[in-house]
MMTF fields as JSON, N, C-alpha, C and O atoms, coordinates in Angstrom:
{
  "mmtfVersion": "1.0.0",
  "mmtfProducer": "UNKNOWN",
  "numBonds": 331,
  "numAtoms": 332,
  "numGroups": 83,
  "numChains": 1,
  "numModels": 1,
  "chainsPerModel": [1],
  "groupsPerChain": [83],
  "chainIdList": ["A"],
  "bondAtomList": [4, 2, 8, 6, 12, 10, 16, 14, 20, 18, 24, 22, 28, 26, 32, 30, 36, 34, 40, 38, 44, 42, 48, 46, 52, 50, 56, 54, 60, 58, 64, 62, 68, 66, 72, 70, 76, 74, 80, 78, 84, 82, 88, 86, 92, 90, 96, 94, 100, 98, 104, 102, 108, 106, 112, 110, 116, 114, 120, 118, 124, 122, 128, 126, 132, 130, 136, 134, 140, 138, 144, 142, 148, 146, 152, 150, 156, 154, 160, 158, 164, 162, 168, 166, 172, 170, 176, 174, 180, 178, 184, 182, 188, 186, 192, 190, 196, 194, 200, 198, 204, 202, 208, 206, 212, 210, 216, 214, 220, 218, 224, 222, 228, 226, 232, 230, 236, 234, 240, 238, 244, 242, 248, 246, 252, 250, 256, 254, 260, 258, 264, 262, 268, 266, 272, 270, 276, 274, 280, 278, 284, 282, 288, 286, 292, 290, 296, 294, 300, 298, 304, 302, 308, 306, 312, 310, 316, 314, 320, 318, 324, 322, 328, 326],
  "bondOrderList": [1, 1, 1, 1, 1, 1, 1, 1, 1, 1, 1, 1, 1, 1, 1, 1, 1, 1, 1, 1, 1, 1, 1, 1, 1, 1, 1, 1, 1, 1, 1, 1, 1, 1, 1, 1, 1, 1, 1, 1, 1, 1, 1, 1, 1, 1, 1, 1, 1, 1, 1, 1, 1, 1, 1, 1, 1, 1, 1, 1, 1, 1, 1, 1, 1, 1, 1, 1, 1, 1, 1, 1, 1, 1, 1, 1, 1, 1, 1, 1, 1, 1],
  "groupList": [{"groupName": "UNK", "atomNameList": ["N", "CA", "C", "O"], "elementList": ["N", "C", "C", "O"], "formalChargeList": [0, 0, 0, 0], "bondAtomList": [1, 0, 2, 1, 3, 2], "bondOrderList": [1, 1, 2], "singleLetterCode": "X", "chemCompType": "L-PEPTIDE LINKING"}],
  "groupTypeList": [0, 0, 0, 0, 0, 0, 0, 0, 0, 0, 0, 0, 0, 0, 0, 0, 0, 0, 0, 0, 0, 0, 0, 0, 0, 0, 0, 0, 0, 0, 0, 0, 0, 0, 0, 0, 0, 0, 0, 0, 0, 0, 0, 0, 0, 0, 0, 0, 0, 0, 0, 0, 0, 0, 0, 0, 0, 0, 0, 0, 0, 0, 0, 0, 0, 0, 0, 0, 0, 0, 0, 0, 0, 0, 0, 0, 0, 0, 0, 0, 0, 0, 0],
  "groupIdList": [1, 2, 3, 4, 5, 6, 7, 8, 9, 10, 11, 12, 13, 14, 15, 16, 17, 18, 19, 20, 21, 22, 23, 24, 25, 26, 27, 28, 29, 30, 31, 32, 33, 34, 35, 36, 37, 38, 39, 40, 41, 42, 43, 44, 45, 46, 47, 48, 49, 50, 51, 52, 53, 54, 55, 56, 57, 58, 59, 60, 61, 62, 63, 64, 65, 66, 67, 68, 69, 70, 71, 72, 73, 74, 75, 76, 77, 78, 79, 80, 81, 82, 83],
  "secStructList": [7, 3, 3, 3, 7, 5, 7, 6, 6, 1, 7, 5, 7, 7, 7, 3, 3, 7, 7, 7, 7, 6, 6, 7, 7, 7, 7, 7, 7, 7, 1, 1, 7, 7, 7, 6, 6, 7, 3, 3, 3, 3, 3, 7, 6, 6, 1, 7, 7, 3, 3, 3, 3, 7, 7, 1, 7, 7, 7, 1, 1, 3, 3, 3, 3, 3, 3, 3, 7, 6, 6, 1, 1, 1, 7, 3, 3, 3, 3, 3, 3, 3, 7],
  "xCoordList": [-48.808, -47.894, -46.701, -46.18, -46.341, -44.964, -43.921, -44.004, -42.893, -41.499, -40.698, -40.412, -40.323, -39.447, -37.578, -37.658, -36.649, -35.295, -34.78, -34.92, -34.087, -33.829, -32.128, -32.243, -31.087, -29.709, -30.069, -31.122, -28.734, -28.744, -28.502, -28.359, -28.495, -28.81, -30.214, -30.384, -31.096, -32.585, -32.518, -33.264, -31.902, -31.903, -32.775, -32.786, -33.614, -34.089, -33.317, -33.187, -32.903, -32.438, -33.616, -33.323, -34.507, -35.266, -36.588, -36.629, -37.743, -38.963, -39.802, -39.996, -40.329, -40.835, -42.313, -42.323, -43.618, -44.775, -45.32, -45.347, -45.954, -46.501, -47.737, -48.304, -48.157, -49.834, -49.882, -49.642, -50.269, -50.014, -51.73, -52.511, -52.114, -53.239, -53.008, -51.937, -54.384, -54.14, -53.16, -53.122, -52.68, -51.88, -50.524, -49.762, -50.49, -49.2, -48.148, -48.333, -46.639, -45.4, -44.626, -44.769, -43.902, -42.506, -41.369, -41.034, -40.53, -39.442, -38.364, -38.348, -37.545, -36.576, -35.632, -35.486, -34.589, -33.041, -32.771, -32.316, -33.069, -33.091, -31.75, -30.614, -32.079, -30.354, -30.07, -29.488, -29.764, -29.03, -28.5, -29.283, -27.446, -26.95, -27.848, -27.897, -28.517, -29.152, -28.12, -27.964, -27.268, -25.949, -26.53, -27.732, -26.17, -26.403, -26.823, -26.032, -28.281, -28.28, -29.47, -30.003, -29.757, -30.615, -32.132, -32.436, -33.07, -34.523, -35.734, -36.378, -36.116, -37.093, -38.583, -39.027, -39.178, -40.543, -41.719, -41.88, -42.328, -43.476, -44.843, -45.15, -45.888, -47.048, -48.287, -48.514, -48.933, -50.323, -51.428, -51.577, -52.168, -53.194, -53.845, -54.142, -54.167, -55.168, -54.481, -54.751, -53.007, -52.351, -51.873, -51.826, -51.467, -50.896, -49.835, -49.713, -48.479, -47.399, -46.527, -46.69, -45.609, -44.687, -43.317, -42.78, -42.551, -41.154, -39.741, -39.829, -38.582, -37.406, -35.995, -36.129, -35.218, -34.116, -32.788, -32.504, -32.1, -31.185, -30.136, -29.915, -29.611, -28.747, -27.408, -26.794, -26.891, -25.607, -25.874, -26.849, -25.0, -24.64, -24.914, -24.34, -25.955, -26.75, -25.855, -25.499, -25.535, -24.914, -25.695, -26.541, -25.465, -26.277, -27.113, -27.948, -26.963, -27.818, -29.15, -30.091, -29.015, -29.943, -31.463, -31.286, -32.767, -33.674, -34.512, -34.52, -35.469, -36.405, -37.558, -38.288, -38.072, -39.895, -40.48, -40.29, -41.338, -43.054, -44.761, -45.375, -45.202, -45.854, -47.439, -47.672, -48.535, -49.84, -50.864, -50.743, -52.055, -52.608, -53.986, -54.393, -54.527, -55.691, -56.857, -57.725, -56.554, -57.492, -57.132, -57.379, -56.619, -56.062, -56.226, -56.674, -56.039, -56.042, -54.644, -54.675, -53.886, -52.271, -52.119, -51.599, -52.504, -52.355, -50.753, -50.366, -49.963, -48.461, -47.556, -47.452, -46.916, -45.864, -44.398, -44.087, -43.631, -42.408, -41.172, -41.409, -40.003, -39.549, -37.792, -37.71, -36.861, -35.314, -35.027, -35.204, -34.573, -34.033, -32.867, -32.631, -32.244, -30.882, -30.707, -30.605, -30.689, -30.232, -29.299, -29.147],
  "yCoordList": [16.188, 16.115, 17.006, 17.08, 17.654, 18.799, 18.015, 17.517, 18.057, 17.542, 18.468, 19.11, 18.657, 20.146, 19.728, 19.341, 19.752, 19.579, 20.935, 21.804, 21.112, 22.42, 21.762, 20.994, 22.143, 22.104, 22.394, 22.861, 21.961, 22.035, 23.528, 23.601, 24.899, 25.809, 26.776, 27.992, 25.656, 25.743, 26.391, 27.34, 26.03, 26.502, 25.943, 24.73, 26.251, 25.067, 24.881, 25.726, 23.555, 23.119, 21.736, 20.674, 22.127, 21.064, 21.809, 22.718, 21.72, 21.6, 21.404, 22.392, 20.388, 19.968, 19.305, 18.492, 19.402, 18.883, 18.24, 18.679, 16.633, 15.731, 15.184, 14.505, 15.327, 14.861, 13.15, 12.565, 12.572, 11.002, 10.631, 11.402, 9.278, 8.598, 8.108, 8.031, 7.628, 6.974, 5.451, 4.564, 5.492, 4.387, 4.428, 3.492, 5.289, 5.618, 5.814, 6.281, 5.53, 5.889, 6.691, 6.743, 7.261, 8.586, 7.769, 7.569, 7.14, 7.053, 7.604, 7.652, 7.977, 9.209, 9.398, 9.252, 9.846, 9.783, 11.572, 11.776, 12.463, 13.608, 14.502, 14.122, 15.808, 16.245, 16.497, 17.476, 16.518, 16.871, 15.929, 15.585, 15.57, 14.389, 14.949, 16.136, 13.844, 14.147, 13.784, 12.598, 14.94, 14.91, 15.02, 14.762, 15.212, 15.182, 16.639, 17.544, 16.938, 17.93, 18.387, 19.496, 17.355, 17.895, 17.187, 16.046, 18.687, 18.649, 17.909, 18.652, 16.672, 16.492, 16.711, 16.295, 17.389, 17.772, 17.484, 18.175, 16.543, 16.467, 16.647, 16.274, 17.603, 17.488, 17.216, 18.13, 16.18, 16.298, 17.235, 18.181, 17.182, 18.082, 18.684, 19.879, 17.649, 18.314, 18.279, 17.657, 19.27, 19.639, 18.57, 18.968, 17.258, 16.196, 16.498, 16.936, 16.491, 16.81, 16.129, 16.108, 15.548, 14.266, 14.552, 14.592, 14.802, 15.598, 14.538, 13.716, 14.79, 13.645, 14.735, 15.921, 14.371, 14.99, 13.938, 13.198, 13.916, 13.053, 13.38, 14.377, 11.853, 12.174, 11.353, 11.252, 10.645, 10.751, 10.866, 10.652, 11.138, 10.87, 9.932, 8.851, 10.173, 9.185, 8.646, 9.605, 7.472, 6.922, 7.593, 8.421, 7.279, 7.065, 5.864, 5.836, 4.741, 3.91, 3.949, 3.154, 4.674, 4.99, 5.575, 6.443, 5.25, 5.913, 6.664, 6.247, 7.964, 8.41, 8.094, 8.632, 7.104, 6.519, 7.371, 7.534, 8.122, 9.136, 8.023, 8.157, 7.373, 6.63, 7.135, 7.165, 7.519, 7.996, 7.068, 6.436, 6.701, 5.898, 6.429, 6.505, 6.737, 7.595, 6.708, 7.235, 5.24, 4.711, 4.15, 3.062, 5.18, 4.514, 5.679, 6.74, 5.739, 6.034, 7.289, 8.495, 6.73, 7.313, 7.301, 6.293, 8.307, 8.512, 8.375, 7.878, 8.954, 9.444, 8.564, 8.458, 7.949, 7.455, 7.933, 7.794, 8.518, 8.938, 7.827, 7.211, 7.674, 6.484, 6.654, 6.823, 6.551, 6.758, 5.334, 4.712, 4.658, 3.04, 2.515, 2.415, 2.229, 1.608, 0.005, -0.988, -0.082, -1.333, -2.364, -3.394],
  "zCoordList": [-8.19, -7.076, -7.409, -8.522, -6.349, -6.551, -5.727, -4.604, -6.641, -5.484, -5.415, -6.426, -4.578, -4.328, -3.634, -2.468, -3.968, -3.109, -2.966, -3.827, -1.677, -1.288, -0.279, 0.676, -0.648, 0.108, 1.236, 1.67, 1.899, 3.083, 3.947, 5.168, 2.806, 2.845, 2.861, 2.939, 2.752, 2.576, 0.945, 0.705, 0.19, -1.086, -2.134, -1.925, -3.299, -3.478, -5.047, -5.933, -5.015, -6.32, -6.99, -7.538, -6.767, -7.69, -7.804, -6.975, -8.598, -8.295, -9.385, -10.094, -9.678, -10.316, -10.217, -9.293, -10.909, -10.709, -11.872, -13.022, -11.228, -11.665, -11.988, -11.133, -12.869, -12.903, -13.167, -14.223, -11.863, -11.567, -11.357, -10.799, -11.934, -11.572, -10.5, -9.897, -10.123, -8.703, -8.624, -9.477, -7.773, -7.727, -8.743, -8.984, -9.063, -10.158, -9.491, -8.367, -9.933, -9.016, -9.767, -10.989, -9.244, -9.444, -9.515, -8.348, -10.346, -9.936, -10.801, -12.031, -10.03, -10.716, -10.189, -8.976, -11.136, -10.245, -10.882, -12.008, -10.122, -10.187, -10.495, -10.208, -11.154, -11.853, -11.26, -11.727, -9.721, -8.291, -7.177, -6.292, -7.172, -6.309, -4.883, -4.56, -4.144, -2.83, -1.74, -1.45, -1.003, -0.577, 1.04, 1.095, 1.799, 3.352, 3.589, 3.324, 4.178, 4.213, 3.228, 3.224, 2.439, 1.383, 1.817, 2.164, 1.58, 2.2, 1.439, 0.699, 1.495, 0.018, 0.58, 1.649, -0.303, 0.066, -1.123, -2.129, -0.826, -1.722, -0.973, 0.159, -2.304, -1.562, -2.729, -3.522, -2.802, -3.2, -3.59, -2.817, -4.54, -4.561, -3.499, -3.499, -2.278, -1.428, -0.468, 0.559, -0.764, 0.461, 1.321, 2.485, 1.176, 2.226, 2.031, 0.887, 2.879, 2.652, 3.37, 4.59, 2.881, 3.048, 2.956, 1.85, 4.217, 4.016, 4.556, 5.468, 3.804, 4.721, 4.635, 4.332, 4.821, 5.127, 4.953, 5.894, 3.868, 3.702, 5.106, 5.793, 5.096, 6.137, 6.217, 7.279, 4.789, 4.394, 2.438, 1.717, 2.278, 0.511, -0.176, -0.041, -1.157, -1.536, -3.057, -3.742, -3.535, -4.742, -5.772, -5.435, -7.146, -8.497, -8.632, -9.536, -7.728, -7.77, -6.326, -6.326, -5.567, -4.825, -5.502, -6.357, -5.257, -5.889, -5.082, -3.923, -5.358, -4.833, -4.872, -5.705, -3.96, -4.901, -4.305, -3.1, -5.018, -4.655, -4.694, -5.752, -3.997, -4.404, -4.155, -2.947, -4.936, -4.537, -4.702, -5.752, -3.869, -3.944, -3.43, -2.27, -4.473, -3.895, -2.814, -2.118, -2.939, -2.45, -0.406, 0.115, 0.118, 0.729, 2.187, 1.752, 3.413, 4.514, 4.302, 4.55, 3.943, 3.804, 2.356, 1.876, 1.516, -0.044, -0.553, -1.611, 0.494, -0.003, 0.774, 1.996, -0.183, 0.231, -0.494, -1.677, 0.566, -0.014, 0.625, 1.665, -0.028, 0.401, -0.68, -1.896, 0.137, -0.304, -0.333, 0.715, -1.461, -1.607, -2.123, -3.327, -1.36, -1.623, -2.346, -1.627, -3.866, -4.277, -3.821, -4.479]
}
């Protein structure tokens, strides 16, 4: 799985790729505050692609979950969570 963050300049400040088992999760608090404006894009091996768009200023305690589940109708779950 590739996760990609790109500013609200379409810039990209992240990109990074994951080799995850099925049912395995991402969770990660990334070296880039996700500020308003900022594009998150993840996509899967076989091309599924799962995109959000922050849309206020996210804390240090906010997380990014990537969740893949190969066994499933909907493999990708991407998901922004507030403690």
């Amino acid at each position: 799985v590739t996760v990609k963050l790109f500013d609200s300049n379409n810039s990209s400040i992240f990109n990074e790729s994951y080799v995850l088992d099925p049912e395995e999760k991402i969770k990660s608090q990334y070296p880039v505050r996700l500020i308003t404006g900022t594009y998150i894009e993840v996509t899967l091996d076989n091309n599924i692609i799962k995109a959000e768009t922050v849309y206020s200023n996210l804390s240090d305690t906010d997380i990014l979950y990537i969740n893949i589940n190969a066994r499933s109708d909907n493999p990708l779950d991407l998901s922004i969570v507030t403690p």
